[in-house]
FISEPA-331364 format. One line per field, with one value per residue (C-alpha): residue in three letters; x, y, z. Coordinates in steps of 0.05 Angstrom, whole numbers, plus 5000, padded with zeros to 4 digits. Layout:
N
r = ALA, ...
xx = X, ...
yy = Y, ...
zz = Z, ...
***
This chain:
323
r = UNK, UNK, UNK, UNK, UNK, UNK, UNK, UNK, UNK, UNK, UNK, UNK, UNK, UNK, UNK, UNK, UNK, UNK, UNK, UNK, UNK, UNK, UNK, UNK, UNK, UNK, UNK, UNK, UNK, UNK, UNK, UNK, UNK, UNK, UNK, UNK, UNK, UNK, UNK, UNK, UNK, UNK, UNK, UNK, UNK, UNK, UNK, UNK, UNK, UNK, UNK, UNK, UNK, UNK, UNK, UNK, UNK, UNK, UNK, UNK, UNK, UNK, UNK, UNK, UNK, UNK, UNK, UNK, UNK, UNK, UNK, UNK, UNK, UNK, UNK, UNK, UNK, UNK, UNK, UNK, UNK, UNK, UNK, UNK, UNK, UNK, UNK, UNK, UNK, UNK, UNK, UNK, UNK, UNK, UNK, UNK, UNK, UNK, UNK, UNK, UNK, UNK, UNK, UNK, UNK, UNK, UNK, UNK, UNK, UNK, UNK, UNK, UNK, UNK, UNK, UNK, UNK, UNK, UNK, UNK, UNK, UNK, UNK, UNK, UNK, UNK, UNK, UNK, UNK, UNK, UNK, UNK, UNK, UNK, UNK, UNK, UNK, UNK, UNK, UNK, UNK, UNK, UNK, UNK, UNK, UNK, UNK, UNK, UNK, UNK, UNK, UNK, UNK, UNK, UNK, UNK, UNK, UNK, UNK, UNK, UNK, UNK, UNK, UNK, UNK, UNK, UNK, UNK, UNK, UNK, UNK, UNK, UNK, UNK, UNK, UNK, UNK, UNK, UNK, UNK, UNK, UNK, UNK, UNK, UNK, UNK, UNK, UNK, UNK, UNK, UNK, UNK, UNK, UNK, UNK, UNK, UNK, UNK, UNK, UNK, UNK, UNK, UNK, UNK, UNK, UNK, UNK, UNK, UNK, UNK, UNK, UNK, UNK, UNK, UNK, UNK, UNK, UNK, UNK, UNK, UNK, UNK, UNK, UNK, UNK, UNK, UNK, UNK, UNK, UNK, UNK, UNK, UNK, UNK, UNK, UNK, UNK, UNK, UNK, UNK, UNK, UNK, UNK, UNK, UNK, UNK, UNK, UNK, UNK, UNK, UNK, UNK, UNK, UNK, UNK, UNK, UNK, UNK, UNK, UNK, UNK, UNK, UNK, UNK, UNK, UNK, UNK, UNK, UNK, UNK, UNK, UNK, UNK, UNK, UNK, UNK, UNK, UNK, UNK, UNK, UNK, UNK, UNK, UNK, UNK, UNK, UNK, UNK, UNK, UNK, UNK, UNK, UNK, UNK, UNK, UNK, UNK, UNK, UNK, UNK, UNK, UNK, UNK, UNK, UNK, UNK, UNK, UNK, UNK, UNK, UNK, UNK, UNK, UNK, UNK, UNK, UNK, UNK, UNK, UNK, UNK, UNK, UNK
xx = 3647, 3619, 3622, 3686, 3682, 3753, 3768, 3810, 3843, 3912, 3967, 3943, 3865, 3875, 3928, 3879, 3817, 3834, 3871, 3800, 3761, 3779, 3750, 3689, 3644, 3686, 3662, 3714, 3709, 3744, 3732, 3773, 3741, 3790, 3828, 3903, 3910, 3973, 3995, 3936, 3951, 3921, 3899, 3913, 3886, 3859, 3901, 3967, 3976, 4026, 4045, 4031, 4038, 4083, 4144, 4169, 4173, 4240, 4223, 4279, 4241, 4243, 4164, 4150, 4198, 4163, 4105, 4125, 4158, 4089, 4052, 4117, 4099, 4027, 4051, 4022, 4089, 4145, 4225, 4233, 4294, 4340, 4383, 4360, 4402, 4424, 4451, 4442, 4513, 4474, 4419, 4467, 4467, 4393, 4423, 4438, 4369, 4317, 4258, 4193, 4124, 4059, 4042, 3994, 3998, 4029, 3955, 3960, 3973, 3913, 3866, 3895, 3883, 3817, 3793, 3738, 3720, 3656, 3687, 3650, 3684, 3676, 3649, 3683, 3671, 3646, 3629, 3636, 3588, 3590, 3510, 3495, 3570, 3565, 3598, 3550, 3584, 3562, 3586, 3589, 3526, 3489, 3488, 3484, 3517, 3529, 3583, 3606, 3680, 3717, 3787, 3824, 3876, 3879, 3940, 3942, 3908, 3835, 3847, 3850, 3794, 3747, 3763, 3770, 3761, 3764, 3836, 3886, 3923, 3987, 3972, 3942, 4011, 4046, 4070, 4062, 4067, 4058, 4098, 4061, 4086, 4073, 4069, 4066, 4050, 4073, 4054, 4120, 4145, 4199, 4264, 4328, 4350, 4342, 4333, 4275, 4272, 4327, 4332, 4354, 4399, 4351, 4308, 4246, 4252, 4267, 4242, 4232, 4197, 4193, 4118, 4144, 4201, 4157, 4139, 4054, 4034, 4066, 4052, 4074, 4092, 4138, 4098, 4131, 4117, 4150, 4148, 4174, 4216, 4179, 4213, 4196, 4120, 4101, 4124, 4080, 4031, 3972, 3985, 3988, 3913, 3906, 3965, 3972, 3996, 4049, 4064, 4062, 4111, 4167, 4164, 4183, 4233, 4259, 4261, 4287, 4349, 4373, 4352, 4371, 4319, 4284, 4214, 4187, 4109, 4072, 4008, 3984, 3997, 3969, 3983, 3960, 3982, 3987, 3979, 3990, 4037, 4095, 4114, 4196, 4202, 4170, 4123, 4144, 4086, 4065, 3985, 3929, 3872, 3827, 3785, 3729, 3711, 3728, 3777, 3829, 3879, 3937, 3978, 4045, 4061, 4065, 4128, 4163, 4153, 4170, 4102, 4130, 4103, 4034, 4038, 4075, 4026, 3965, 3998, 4011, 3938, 3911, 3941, 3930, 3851, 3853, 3893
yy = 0606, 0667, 0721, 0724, 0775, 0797, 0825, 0882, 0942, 0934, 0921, 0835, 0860, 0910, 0863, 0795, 0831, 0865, 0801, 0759, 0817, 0789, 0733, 0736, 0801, 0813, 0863, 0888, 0903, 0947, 0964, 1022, 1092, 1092, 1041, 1025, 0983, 0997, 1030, 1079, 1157, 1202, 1259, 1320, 1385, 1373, 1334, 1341, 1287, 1231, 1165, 1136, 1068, 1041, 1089, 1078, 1021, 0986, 0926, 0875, 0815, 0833, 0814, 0869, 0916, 0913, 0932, 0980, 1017, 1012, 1050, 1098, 1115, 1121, 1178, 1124, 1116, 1164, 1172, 1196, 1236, 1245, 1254, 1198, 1192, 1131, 1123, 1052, 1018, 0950, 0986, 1022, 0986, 1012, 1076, 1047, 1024, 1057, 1091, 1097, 1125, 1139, 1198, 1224, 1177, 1107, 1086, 1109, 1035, 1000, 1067, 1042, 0973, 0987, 1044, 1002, 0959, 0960, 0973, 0987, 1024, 1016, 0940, 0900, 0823, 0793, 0721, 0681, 0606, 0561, 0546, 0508, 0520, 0589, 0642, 0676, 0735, 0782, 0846, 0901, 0942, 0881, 0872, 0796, 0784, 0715, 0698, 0640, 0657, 0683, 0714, 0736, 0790, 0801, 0798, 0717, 0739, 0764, 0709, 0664, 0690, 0696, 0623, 0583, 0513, 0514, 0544, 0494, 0446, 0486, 0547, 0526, 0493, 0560, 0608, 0674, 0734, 0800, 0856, 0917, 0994, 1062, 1129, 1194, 1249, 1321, 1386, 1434, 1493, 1492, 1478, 1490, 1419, 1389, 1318, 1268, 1213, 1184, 1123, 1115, 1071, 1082, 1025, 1076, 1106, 1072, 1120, 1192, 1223, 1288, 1294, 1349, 1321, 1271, 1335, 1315, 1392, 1457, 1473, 1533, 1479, 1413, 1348, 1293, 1214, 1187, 1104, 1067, 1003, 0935, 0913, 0979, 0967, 0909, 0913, 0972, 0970, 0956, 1025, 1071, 1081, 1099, 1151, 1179, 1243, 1212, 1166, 1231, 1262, 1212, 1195, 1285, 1288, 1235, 1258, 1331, 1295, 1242, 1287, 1355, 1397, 1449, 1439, 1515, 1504, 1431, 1459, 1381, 1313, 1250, 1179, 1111, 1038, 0986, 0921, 0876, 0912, 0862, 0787, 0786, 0711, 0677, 0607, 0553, 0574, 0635, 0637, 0587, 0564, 0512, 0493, 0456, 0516, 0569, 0602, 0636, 0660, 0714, 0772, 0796, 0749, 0698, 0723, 0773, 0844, 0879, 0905, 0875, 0819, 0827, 0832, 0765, 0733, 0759, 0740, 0661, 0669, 0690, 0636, 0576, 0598, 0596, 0544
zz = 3437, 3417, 3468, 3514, 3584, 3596, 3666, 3673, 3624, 3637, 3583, 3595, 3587, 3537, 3493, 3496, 3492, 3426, 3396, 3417, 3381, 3319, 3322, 3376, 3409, 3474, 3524, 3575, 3647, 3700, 3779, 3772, 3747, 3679, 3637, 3650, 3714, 3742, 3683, 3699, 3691, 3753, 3730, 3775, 3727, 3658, 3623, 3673, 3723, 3746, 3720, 3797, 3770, 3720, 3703, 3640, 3585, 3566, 3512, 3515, 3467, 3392, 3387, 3439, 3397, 3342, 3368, 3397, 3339, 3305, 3360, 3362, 3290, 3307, 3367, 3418, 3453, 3452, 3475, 3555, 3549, 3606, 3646, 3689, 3755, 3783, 3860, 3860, 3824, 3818, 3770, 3732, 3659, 3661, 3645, 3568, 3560, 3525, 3558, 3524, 3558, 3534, 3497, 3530, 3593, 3608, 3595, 3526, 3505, 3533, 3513, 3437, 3445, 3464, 3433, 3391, 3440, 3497, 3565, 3627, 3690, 3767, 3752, 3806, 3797, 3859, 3848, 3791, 3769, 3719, 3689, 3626, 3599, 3615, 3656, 3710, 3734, 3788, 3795, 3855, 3826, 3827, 3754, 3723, 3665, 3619, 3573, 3531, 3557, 3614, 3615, 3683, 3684, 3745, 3799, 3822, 3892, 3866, 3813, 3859, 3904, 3842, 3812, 3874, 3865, 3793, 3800, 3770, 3813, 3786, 3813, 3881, 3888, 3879, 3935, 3896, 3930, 3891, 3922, 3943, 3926, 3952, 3915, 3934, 3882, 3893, 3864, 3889, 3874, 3806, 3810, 3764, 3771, 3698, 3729, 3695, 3749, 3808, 3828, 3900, 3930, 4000, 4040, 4036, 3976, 3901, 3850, 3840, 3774, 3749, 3704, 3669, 3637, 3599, 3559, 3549, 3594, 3611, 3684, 3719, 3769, 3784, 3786, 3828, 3823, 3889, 3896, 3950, 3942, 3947, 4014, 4050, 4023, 4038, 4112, 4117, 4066, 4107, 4154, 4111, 4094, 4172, 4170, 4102, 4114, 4157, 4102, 4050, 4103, 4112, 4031, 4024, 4067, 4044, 3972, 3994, 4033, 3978, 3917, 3956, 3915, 3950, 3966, 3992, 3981, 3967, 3933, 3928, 3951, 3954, 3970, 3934, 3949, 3894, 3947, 3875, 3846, 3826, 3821, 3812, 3796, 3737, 3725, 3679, 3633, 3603, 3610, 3616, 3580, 3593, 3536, 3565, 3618, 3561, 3623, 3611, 3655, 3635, 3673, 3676, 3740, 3688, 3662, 3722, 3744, 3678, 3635, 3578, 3609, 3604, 3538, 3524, 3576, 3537, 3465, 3486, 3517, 3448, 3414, 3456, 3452, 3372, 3370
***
């Protein structure tokens, strides 16, 4: 195997495409305009903008620790400081743990991981064919490519879509249904609340964030990450495209009742649904490779909802392949 296509620039992509690019000439693709996945950092003015995906990092394994305090010392990652407001008495121990984002976005990670690498944007895989033992992928601008190797990072429903009948018998076995998330982002007037994210106790709404407070711009206004709770979404996911400012509507006054800040003037908002967004339970194994094919298969469904699992996922990847 010489030349490995990995789909996808999340922390899985990023993670098992720089591993792999020790040992063979990987080229990355994305469908999305930037790298990050759902860790992906929307830019609203220069380099201000919302974390509309992933929130916040909180390693738990040692492995993922320790690589973490290497990029801390490289000013990849850095400390989100509080105080962090929790409603919900279930969640509070989360209160003790620590909270660590990207320095210059929660995509700072994957921009690290593959900052040496060829990646190519808005390259949406379509089909997929196996051809002399090799990969034939097509892609959305109609471009062929071939590679010796092919790994998925995707969420198990495109995976699934894209592989087909070469899925394993595992998988096609499973029931696994990602939950789906919506998030508002808000550009409002300032506030003298000192508050760096809420987390609701509320059916609609699970998580506030205040940009700001992660301390990467200085803006003569309050940023605002608003995200839904995974019930709520995936009851009403596939509406909101149809009525967004509705959506964008109910998600405010939401946030103005349970957080009681004062919102005088919204000088922008927006809306964007993550229909993949989480898988809560966990498989029996943590990737999969299958030698023969050269496929391999990693995310952070493997493991549960937490980013740290996409990492972990993408590390047992890397070493059943060179193995």
């Amino acid at each position: 195997m010489k030349n490995i296509c990995v789909i996808g620039t999340g922390i899985s992509g990023a993670t098992i495409a720089n591993l792999l690019s020790k040992n063979f000439i990987v080229e990355v693709y994305d469908k999305a305009k930037g790298i990050g996945g759902r860790s992906s950092y929307r830019r609203y003015l220069s380099e201000i903008g919302f974390d509309h995906g992933l929130q916040y990092i909180s390693p738990k394994t040692n492995n993922f620790k320790k690589f973490l305090s290497v990029l801390k010392i490289k000013k990849i990652v850095k400390k989100w400081s509080g105080p962090h407001k929790f409603y919900n008495q279930k969640i509070q121990e989360n209160k003790k743990h620590l909270k660590l984002i990207g320095s210059k976005g929660n995509n700072s990670i994957s921009k690290y991981l593959l900052k040496n690498l060829k990646c190519y944007f808005e390259y949406e895989l379509l089909k997929i064919k196996r051809i002399n033992k090799k990969w034939k992928l097509t892609f959305s601008n109609g471009e062929i490519k071939l590679f010796d190797g092919l790994i998925i990072t995707a969420p198990y429903a495109q995976t699934k879509k894209l592989i087909k009948k070469k899925l394993p018998h595992f998988f096609k076995n499973k029931n696994i249904k990602m939950d789906a998330n919506l998030t508002v982002m808000l550009v409002i007037n300032k506030n003298k609340f000192n508050i760096s994210s809420y987390f609701f106790d509320d059916n609609i709404l699970g998580w506030a964030a205040r940009e700001n407070s992660k301390k990467r711009f200085n803006y003569k206004y309050d940023l605002w990450t608003l995200q839904s709770t995974f019930k709520w979404a995936n009851k009403n996911f596939s509406k909101f495209k149809k009525n967004k400012k509705l959506y964008i509507n109910l998600f405010v006054n939401r946030f103005k009742k349970l957080s009681k800040i004062k919102i005088n003037k919204i000088y922008f908002s927006n809306i964007h649904g993550w229909k993949y967004s989480a898988y809560s339970k966990s498989l029996k194994v943590k990737s999969y490779w299958n030698k023969s094919l050269k496929l391999g298969i990693c995310g952070d469904w493997f493991g549960g909802p937490r980013f740290e699992n996409g990492w972990i996922s993408a590390n047992d990847l890397y070493k059943k392949i060179t193995n």
